[in-house]
Phi, psi and omega in degrees: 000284166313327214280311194267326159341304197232026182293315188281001160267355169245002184243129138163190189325121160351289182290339168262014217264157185261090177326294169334320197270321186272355164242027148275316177259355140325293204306329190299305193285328177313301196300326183292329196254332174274347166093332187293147176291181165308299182291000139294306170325297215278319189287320192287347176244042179058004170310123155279147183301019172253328159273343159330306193280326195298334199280350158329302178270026195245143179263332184259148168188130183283137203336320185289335200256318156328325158288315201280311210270002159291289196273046151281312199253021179027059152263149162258174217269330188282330177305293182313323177254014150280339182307303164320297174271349158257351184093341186262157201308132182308284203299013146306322193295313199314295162349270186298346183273311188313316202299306217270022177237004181263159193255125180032280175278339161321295161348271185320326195280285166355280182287351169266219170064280156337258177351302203273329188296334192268353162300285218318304172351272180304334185288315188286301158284006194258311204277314204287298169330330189264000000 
């Protein structure tokens, strides 16, 4: 919901993206999928939800309060910044981590499975188009 909302102020190179706002829509998406508040969120990395909210607006934010607020939202610190530079959704990350932790033929069985549900797609969408 947000991710596509604020994608063009959080996605893109590392270095020009507003640290803050995206990790604002981390926080955003963890509370939609976990039921938790500002203030839970903010007690579990030692925060008051006032400074929570201030690092919001800070366009630079530093690497410990970026770390402390990924294992907040039970993230990693690399989920966030692939998030950043490509745009696809942290729990997409979550996702591609589960896949790639499955062992040979599970795996292979999975992404073609993957494969074959996003042909049937693009196939589905090709005819509404047509």
């Amino acid at each position: 919901m947000y991710t596509v909302l604020l994608q063009e102020k959080v996605v893109g190179k590392l270095e020009d993206v507003h640290l803050g706002e995206a990790l604002r829509v981390m926080v955003d998406e963890y509370r939609t999928f976990s039921g938790l508040t500002y203030a839970e969120i903010a007690a579990k990395i030692g925060l008051s939800p006032q400074a929570m909210s201030n690092t919001f607006g800070r366009s630079s934010v530093g690497v410990d309060t970026v770390s402390k607020l990924c294992r907040a939202c039970d993230r990693t610190a690399w989920q966030f910044i692939a998030y950043i530079e490509t745009g696809i959704p942290l729990t997409a990350w979550r996702f591609f981590e589960s896949i790639m932790s499955l062992e040979g033929a599970d795996r292979v069985f999975v992404l073609k499975s993957i494969q074959s549900a996003v042909e049937y797609i693009e196939e589905q969408h090709k005819n509404k188009v047509d």
